[in-house]
MIKE-366865 format. One record per residue (C-alpha): residue in three letters; x, y, z. Coordinates in steps of 0.25 Angstrom, whole numbers, plus 5000, padded with zeros to 4 digits. Layout:
N
ALAXYZ/...
//
This chain:
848
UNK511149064839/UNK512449054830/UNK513449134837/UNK513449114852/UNK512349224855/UNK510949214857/UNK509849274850/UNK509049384854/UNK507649344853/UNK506949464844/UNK506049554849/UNK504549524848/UNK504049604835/UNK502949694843/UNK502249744830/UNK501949594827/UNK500349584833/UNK500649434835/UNK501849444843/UNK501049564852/UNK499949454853/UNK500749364858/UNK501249424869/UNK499849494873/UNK499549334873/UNK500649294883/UNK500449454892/UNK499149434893/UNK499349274898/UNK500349314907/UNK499549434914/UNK498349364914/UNK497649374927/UNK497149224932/UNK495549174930/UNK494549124937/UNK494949094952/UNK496549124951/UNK496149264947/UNK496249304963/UNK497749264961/UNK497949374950/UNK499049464953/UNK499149554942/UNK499049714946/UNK497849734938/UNK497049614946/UNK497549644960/UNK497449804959/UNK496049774955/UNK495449684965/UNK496449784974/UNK495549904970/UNK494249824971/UNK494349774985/UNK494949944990/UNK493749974985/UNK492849864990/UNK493349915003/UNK493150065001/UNK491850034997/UNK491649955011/UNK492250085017/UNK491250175011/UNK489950095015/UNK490650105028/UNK490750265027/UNK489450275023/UNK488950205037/UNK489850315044/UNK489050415037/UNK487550375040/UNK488050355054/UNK488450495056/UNK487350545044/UNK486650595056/UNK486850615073/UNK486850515082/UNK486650415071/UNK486450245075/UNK486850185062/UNK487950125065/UNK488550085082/UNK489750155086/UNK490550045084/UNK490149975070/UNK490150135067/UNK491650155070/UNK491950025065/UNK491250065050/UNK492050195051/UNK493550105055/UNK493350005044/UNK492950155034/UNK494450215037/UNK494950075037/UNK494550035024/UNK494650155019/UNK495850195020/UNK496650045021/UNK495649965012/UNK495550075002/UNK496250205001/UNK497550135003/UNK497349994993/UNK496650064984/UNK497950144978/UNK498650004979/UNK497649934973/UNK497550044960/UNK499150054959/UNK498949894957/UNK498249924945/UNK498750054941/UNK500250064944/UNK500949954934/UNK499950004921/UNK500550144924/UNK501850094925/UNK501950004913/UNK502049874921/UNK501549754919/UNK501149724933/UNK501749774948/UNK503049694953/UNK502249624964/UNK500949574958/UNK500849454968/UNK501249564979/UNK499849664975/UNK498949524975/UNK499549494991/UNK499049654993/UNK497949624988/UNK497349514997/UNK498049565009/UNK497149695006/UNK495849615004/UNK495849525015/UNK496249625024/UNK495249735019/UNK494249615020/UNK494649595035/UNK494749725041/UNK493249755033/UNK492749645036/UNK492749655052/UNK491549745051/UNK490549655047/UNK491049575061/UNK490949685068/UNK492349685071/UNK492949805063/UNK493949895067/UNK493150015075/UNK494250125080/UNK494450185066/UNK495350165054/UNK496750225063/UNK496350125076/UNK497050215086/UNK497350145099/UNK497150125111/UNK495650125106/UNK495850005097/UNK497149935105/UNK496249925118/UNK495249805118/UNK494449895127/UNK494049975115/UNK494149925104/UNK493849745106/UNK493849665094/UNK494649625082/UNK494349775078/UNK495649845078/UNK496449705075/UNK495449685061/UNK496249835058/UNK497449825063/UNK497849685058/UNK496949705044/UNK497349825040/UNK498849775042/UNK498749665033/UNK498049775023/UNK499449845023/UNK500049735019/UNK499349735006/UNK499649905007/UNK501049875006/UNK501149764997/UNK500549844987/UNK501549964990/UNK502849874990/UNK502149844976/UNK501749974970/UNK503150034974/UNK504049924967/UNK503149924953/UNK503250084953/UNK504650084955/UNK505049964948/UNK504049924937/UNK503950044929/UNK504150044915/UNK505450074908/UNK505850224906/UNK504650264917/UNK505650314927/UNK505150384940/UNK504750524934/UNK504050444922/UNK503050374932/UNK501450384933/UNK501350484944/UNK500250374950/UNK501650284952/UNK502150394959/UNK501050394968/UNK500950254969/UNK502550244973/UNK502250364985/UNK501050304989/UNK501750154991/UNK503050214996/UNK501850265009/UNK501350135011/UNK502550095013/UNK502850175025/UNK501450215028/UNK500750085032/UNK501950015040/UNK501950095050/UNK500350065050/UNK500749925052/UNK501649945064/UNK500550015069/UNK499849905067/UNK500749805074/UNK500749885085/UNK499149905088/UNK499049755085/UNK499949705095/UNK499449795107/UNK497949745102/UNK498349605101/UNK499449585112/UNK499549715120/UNK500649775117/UNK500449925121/UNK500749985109/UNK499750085111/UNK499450085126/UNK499850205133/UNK499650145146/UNK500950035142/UNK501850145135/UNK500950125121/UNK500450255113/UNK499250255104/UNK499750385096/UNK500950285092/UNK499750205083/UNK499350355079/UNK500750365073/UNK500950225065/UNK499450255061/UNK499750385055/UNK500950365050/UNK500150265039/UNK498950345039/UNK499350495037/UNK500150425024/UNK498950355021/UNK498150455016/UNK499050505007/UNK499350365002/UNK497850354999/UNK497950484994/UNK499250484981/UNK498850364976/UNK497450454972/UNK498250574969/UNK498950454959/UNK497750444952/UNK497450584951/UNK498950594944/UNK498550484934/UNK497250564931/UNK497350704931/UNK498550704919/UNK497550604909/UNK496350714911/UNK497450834911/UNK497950764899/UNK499350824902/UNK500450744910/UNK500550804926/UNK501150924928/UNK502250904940/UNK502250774939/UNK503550794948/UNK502850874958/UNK501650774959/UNK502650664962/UNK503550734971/UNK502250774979/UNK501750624980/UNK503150594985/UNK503050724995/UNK501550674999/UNK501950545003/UNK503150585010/UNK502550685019/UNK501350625022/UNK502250535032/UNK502350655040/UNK501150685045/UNK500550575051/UNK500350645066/UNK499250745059/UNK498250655063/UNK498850645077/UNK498750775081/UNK497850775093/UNK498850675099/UNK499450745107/UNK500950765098/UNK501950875101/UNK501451015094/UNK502851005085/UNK502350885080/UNK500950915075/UNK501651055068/UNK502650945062/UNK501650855056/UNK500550975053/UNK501651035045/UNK501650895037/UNK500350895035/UNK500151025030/UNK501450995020/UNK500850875014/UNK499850955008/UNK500851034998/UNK501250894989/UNK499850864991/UNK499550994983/UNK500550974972/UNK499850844969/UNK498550924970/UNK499151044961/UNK499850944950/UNK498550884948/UNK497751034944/UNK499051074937/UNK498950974927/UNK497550984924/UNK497551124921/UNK498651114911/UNK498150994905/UNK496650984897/UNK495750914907/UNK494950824903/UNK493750794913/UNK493350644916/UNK492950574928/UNK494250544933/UNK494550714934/UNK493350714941/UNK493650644951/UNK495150694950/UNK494250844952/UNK493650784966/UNK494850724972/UNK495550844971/UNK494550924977/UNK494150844988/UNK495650824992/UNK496150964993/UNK494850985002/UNK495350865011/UNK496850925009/UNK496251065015/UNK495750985026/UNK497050925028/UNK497751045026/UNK496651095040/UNK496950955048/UNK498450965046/UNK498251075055/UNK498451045070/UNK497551155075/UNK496451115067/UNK496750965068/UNK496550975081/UNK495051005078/UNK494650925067/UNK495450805072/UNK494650665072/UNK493450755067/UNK492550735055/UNK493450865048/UNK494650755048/UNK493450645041/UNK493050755031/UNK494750795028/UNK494950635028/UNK494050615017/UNK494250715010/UNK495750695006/UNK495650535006/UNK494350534996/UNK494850664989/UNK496250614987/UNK495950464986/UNK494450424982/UNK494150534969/UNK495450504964/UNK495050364964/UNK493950384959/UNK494450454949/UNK495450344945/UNK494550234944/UNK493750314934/UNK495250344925/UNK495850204927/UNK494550134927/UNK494750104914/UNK496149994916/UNK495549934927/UNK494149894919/UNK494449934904/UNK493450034904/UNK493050154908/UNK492150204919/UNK490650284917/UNK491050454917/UNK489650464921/UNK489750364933/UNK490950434937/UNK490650574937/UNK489350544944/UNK490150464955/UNK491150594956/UNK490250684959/UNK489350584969/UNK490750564976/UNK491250704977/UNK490150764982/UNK489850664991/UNK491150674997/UNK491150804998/UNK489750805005/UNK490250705014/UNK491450735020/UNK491550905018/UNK490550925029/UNK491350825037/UNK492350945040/UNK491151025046/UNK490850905053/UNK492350895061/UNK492351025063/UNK490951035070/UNK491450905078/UNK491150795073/UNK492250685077/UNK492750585069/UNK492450435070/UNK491050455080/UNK489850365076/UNK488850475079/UNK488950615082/UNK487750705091/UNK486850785082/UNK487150905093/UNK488550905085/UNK488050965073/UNK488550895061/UNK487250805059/UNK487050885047/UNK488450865041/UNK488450715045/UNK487450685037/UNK487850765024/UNK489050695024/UNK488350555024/UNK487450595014/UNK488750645006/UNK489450505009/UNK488450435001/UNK488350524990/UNK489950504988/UNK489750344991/UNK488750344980/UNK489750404972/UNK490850294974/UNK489850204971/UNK489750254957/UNK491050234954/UNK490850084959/UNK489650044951/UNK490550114939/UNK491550014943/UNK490849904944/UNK489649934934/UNK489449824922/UNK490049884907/UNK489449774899/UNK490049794885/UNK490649914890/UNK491849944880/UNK493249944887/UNK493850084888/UNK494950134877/UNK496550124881/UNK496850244890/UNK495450304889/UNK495850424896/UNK497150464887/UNK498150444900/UNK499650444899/UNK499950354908/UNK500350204908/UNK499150144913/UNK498450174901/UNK499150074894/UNK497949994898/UNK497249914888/UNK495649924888/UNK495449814892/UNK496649794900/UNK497849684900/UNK498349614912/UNK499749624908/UNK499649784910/UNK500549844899/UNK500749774887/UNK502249804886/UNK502949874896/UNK503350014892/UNK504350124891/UNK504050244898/UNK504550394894/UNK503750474899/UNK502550494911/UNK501350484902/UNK501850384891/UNK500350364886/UNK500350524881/UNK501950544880/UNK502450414873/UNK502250394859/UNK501550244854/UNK501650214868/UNK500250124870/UNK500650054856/UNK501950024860/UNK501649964873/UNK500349864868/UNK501549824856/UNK502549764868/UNK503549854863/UNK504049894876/UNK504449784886/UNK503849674890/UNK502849634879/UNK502749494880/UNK502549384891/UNK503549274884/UNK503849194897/UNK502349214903/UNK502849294914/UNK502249414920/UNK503249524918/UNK503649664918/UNK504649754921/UNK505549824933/UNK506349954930/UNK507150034938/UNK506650134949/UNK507150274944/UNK507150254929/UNK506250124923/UNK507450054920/UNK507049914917/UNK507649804926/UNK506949684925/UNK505649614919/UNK505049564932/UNK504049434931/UNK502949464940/UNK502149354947/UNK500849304942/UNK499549254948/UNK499549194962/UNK498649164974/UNK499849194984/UNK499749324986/UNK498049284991/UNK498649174999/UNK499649265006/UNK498749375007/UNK497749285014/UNK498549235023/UNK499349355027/UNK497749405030/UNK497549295039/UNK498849345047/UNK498149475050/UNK496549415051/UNK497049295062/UNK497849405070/UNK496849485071/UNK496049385078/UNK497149335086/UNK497049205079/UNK498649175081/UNK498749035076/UNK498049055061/UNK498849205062/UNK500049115062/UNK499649005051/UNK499349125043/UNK500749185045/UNK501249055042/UNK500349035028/UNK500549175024/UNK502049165025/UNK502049045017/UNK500949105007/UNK502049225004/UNK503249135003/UNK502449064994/UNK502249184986/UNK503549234986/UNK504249104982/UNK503249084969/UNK503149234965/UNK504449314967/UNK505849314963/UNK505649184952/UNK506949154944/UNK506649184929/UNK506949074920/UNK507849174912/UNK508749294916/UNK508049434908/UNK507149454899/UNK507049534885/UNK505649614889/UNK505649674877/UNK506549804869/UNK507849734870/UNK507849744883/UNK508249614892/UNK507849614908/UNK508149524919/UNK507049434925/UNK507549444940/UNK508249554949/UNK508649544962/UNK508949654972/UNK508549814973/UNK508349784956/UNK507149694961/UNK505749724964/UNK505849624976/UNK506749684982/UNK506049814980/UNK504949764986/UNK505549704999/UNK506349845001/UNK504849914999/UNK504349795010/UNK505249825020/UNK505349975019/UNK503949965024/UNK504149865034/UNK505149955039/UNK504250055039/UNK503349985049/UNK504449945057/UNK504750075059/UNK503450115065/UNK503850005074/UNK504950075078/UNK504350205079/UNK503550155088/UNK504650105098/UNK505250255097/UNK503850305098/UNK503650255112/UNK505150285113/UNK504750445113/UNK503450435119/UNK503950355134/UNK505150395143/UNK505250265146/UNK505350195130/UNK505950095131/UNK506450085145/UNK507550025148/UNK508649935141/UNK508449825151/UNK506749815147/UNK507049805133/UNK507449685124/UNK508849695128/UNK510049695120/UNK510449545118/UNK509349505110/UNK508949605099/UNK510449615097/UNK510549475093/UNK509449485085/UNK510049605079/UNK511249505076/UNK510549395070/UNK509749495061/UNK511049565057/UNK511649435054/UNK510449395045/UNK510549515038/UNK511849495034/UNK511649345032/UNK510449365022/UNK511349475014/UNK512549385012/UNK511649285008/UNK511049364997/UNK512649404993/UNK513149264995/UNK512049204986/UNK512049334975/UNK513449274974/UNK513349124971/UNK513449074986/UNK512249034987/UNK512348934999/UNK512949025008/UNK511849125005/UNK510849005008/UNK511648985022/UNK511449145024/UNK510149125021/UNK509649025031/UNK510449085041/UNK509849205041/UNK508549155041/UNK508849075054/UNK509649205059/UNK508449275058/UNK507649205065/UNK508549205076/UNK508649365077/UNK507049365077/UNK506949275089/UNK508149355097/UNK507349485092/UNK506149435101/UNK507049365110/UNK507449505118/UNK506149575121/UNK505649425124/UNK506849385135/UNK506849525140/UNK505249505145/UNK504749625136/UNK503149605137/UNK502549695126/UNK501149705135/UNK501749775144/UNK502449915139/UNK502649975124/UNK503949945126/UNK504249805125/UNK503049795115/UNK503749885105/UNK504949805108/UNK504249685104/UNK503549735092/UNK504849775087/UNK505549665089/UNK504449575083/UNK504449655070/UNK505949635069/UNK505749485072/UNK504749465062/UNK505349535051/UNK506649425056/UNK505949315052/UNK505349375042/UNK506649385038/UNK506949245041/UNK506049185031/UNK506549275020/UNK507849215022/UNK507449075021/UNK506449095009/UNK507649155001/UNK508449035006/UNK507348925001/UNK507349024986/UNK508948984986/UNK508648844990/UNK507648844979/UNK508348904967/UNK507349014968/UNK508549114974/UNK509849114968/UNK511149214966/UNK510349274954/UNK508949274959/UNK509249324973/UNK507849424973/UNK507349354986/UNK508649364995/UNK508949504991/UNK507449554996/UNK507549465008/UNK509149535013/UNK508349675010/UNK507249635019/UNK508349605028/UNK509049725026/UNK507749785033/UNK507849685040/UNK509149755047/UNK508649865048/UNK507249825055/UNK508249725066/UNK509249855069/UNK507949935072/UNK507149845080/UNK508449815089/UNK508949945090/UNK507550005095/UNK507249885105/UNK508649855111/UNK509549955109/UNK508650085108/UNK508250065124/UNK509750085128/UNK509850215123/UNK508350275126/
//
């Protein structure tokens, strides 16, 4: 330094082989997963996505066994294989597993794996976030499957409509609580991994990748996250609702105190029409990935194949009541929603005509993946046909909880879901195990499955339609379908030993097996970056991405990125790393330090579990210490892995170009993360709500009068002291973005007390007013209502205080505000939840 200026240290010379070494050296230690017993504190994608898949299909594989006891039940009449009631608790745990512990997780788990190789990224943004998934998905799995070796399984199928499973008198034991409570914690993990998959696709893309440049499979992935979102809270209101009139007797659902079970029918399907389609893109995903590597041409109408993923997702909100048909619903409604059901089939077709379009202009080149690409679209326009039938009121009405509705059911679920699978763990086999799998082993499990299936479930439609109901242990021979019964059992174990196959092919020694070559299959894609065998640190350098199949299109691409001569080759301060670019364009913004190992997320994950198991058994005190220690275990979590103040302000990740270390605000992913958070949160609040204006349109007499209510007085006070900590806990963030950190320490505290407050005054009215929520749905909704509200307050609360300790700390200053900024937008929801809640409890009833 001779002239006031400081040197620019050079560029690593990335044709030197010593200087590549050396950063391989320091990538490869810094990526590393841990040994020996701290291995279960691994949080790297390719890790978690792995034991992710593994235990999706351990418990798909439970599921089968227990399909295959249904079919040697009904294999012939009047069958004693099984007792009615460990018989419909075999065929509840099936449709549970099924489609909660394996349709769902499964695309979860494989875009773990998948999504940050296609998208050039090192790892997702949240990687402590997919570990927490992870265990809450496990345990949960484990509990909810478990119950059956107790003889305490869930046993009034996998939709649990009341008042069959909210009355004692039908339905005793811990049943419907084991469902309820575990399949509630298992949608935490659901949309855990969804607020994760949405922030890496949108933000963790490589430079240059702008949105029309993107995988088609991120497309999908982003469609089939954004659902999630809004598809399993109403689930959990739903939830909420059955568990308090099981375990306290609100009347939710009781008719004889103002309840309506069709308003379960509503939340239920609200998720589970949605459902099906989110088990079904993320398939169709695969099938994008496949079909133009084997057609050896890029997609034809790649924008007609994203604008109808989009279209799929959005209409498939619309029509829920198509399974509620025989409910009794005003005629203009079931032509409403039989109109939507019928339309969702035209972007359904697009996807199916993009998919033949391609291969017929391109040079086909046969494999096991086409083949089982061939079945999977075969088998689900059959299913769609079917579909096309039931979406029919008329007809509906006839086949309605029928073995025809079994047949249509598996036909678009295993056809749109399980061959593509299948078809993608023989293509991406080899970057998960380095080689690939036996085309012999796979052709003969193609064929064992397909016409298995096909033996099994197509004489099911004759089975409906000869009158054969759904969900009966046994069935009189005078029916007439002994015949058909037991052709379909002998058919589901011909498709059984098929899957089985592809297991042993899995899971079957190599020896000395040589490792597959790079990109065996000659894709186009990023994921083929992959090394044979592969590297933890994902890409060697991140790239530069100008077109959608850079492996075909960009020239020296692979040479270029294993030289580190794009960004990020080297790992000089031993930190985990990668980039966030902008939304629209792939602009880059910042070199984000990811997290490394950590037993937190377990630790959290388990006691969060013990939350949902204690409830369950009404075991209040060690539910509350839970609470407690789970808290704790996630505040521990957040303080030691988020928002950490880098030693230096930016960094030089390579080409010349310098990024900062930390953002705060709509530029950071934390912030992006909380807005995903709460938009599902307010999605569940909402099916609150629409429960309140559900009874509202149902009853003369909802709500009664002003005078019954909660009154006036107190949820407007609690309305003021929300508001005021609202605008407390956003001058605080100003105030402290400005230097005036004491003031915005003050602001801080007293809007954590503030809240508090305006929790408690919440409660206080419906409380002081004598609302008893056994008595009426009335004040029970009123309650329910204003508990949410309340908890969210507190919830609130502690926000508050935790970024008051992070200034206290140092850990939270005028630059490095990333934690206040994420806590006034949870308030902002906050705002809008408070306005809501009071508005529909005390306010609404002076106007009805």
């Amino acid at each position: 330094m001779t002239d006031g200026t400081i040197e620019t240290p050079a560029e690593p010379d990335q044709e030197d082989e010593e200087v590549r070494r050396g950063q391989e050296e320091r990538l490869r230690k810094v990526w590393a997963a841990p040994k020996g017993w701290r291995y279960w504190s691994a949080v790297n994608n390719t890790e978690i996505g792995v034991w992710y898949t593994a235990a999706a299909f351990g418990f798909m594989l439970f599921a089968g066994v227990l399909a295959l006891m249904v079919r040697v039940q009904l294999a012939v009449p009047e069958n004693d294989f099984l007792s009615a009631t460990l018989y419909n608790q075999v065929f509840t745990l099936h449709g549970t597993a099924m489609m909660f512990l394996f349709a769902v997780p499964i695309f979860e788990a494989v875009a773990i794996i998948l999504l940050p190789q296609m998208l050039g990224a090192r790892d997702l943004p949240f990687p402590r976030l997919s570990a927490f998934g992870f265990w809450c998905f496990l345990i949960g799995g484990v509990f909810v499957c478990g119950s059956i070796f107790f003889g305490a399984a869930p046993n009034a199928g996998w939709f649990m409509y009341p008042p069959l499973t909210t009355n004692e008198q039908y339905t005793p034991g811990y049943g419907p609580d084991i469902w309820l409570l575990g399949l509630s914690f298992i949608e935490v993990a659901s949309i855990a991994a969804a607020v994760e998959l949405i922030v890496g696709t949108l933000k963790c893309r490589p430079p240059g990748m702008r949105l029309n440049l993107m995988p088609l499979y991120a497309w999908y992935v982003l469609v089939v996250a954004g659902m999630i979102l809004f598809a399993f809270p109403p689930l959990i209101a739903g939830d909420i609702l059955f568990e308090l009139e099981r375990m306290f007797d609100w009347p939710f659902f009781d008719p004889s105190r103002g309840g309506d079970p069709v308003l379960w029918q509503h939340l239920f399907w609200i998720f589970g029409h949605p459902e099906v389609y989110i088990v079904f893109l993320p398939a169709i995903a695969l099938v994008a990935m496949i079909v133009p590597t084997f057609a050896q041409r890029p997609i034809l109408g790649y924008s007609w194949i994203v604008l109808a993923a989009v279209g799929t997702g959005f209409i498939s909100f619309g029509l829920w009541v198509h399974h509620m048909y025989t409910t009794g619903l005003p005629s203009i409604s079931l032509g409403f929603f039989s109109a939507a059901s019928e339309a969702v089939a035209i972007p359904t077709g697009v996807q199916i005509f993009v998919f033949l379009a391609t291969l017929l202009t391109g040079r086909v080149i046969y494999s096991v993946p086409m083949l089982f690409v061939s079945g999977a679209l075969a088998t689900f326009v059959i299913g769609g046909l079917t579909g096309v039938m039931v979406a029919l009121v008329p007809f509906d009405w006839q086949a309605h909880d029928t073995y025809f509705i079994v047949a249509h059911l598996h036909y678009v679920l295993i056809g749109g879901m399980l061959f593509p699978l299948a078809a993608g763990i023989y293509y991406y086999w080899p970057i998960v195990g380095s080689r690939r799998l036996s085309d012999k082993l796979g052709r003969v499990a193609f064929w064992l499955m397909f016409v298995g299936f096909n033996v099994a479930f197509l004489p099911m439609h004759y089975s409906g339609l000869a009158g054969m109901a759904r969900r009966v242990w046994t069935y009189s021979e005078e029916l007439g379908v002994g015949t058909a019964n037991l052709v379909s059992s002998i058919g589901a174990f011909v498709f059984a030993s098929g899957f089985l196959v592809i297991v042993w092919d899995v899971l079957r020694p190599r020896g000395n097996a040589p490792y597959a070559k790079r990109n065996p299959w000659n894709a186009g894609t990023l994921e083929w970056l992959t090394e044979m065998p592969g590297e933890d640190w994902g890409v060697r350098s991140v790239p530069i991405i100008t077109s959608r199949y850079p492996l075909w299109e960009q020239p020296n691409f692979i040479d270029d990125v294993d030289k580190g001569r794009f960004y990020l080759p080297d790992a000089q301060e031993m930190k985990r790393e990668t980039l966030i670019t902008s939304v629209l364009d792939g602009e880059p913004l910042q070199c984000l330090r990811v997290p490394g190992p950590s037993f937190m997320p377990m630790i959290a994950a388990v006691f969060t579990g013990a939350v949902f198991i204690f409830a369950t058994f009404h075991w209040w005190a060690a539910t509350i210490i839970s609470m407690g220690l789970a808290a704790v275990s996630i505040i521990v979590w957040l303080w030691r892995g988020t928002a950490q103040i880098p030693e230096k302000t930016e960094k030089d990740v390579g080409l010349g170009l310098t990024l900062p270390l930390y953002k705060s605000g709509p530029q950071s992913i934390g912030w992006w993360a909380m807005f995903i958070t709460m938009t599902g949160d307010a999605t569940a609040f909402i099916g609150l709500i629409f429960g309140y204006y559900y009874f509202f349109t149902i009853h003369i007499d909802f709500p009664p009068s002003a005078e019954v209510g909660p009154g006036i007085l107190w949820p407007s006070v609690s309305l003021f002291l929300f508001a005021t900590t609202w605008g407390a806990s956003l001058l605080a963030r100003r105030l402290n973005r400005a230097g005036r950190v004491g003031v915005a320490r003050a602001l801080m505290a007293s809007g954590a007390i503030l809240s508090f407050g305006a929790s408690a005054a919440l409660l206080w009215g419906p409380f002081v007013t004598g609302l008893n929520p056994t008595v009426h749905v009335y004040p029970a909704t009123v309650w329910v209502l204003a508990i949410w509200t309340a908890v969210h307050g507190v919830v609130g609360s502690l926000m508050l205080a935790y970024c008051l300790a992070r200034s206290l700390t140092g850990r939270l200053t005028p630059e490095h505000d990333m934690d206040l900024w994420n806590v006034v937008l949870y308030w902002h929801f906050m705002a809008a939840t408070v306005v809501l809640t009071v508005a529909t409890i005390a306010f609404f009833p002076m106007l009805a």
